[in-house]
N, C-alpha and C positions, 0 to 999 in steps of 0.2 A: 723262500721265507727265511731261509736256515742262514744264507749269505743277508740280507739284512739286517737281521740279528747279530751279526758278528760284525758289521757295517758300525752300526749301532754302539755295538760295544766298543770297538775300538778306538771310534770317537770322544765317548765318553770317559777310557780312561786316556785318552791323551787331556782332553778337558780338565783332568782331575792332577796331572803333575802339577809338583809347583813349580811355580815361576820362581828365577833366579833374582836376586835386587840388579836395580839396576847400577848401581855404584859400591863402593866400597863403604860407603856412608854409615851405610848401619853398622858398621864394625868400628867406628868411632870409638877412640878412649877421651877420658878427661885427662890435660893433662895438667890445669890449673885450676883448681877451684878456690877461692879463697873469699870470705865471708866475715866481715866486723860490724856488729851492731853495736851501737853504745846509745846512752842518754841522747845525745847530741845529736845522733845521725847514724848511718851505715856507711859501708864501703864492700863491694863485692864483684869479683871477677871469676869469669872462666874462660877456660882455651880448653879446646879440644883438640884431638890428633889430626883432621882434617881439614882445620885453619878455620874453624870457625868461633871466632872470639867475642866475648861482652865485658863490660865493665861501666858500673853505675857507682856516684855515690847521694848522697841524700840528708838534708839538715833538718833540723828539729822541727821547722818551719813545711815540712812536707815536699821540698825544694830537691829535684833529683835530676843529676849531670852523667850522661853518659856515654857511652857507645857500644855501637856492634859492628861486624864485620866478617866477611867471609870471601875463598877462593870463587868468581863465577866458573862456569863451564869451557870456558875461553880462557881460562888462567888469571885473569885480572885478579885483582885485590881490591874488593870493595868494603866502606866503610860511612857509616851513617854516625852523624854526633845529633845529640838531641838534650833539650829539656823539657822537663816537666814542673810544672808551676801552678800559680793561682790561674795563671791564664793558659792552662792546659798544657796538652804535649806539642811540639812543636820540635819541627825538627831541622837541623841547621843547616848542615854539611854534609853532602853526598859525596865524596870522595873517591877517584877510579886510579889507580896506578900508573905515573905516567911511565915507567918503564916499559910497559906492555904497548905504549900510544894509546893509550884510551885518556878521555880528558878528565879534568879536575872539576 
């Protein structure tokens, strides 16, 4: 009974360590942030430590141009362009690095 119990137990605190992250991801810094609303519209971008970048801007009209992008797990460099409009989001350009051989 006595080994059980301790069967038991030492299960349960291995159960109970934490798990490590799996990347360095969450250690991420900002290293861009930058942000201009006016009358007319907005402008705003960020980059962070990790390569993962956005940048939109936006008219008066509710009319907003943008992108995002980041490193995949394979090194690529991926980057998506989009609008948003009266006729919703929509997005244009999937973009892959051809350095790496990955296609456009």
């Amino acid at each position: 009974m006595f080994k059980a119990l301790m069967i038991c137990a030492i299960i349960g605190m291995a159960a109970a360590l934490p798990v490590a992250p799996a990347s360095d991801d969450v250690h991420a810094e900002v290293g861009v942030l930058k942000s201009d609303v006016r009358a007319d519209g907005f402008d705003t971008a960020l980059e962070t430590s990790n390569h993962i970048s956005q940048a939109a801007s936006g008219d008066v009209h509710g009319n907003i141009h943008g992108n995002f992008g980041w490193i995949s797990p394979e090194g690529t460099h991926v980057t998506l362009t989009y609008v948003a409009d009266e006729n919703g989001y929509q997005p244009s350009d999937l973009l892959f690095d051809i350095v790496n051989g990955s296609c456009v």
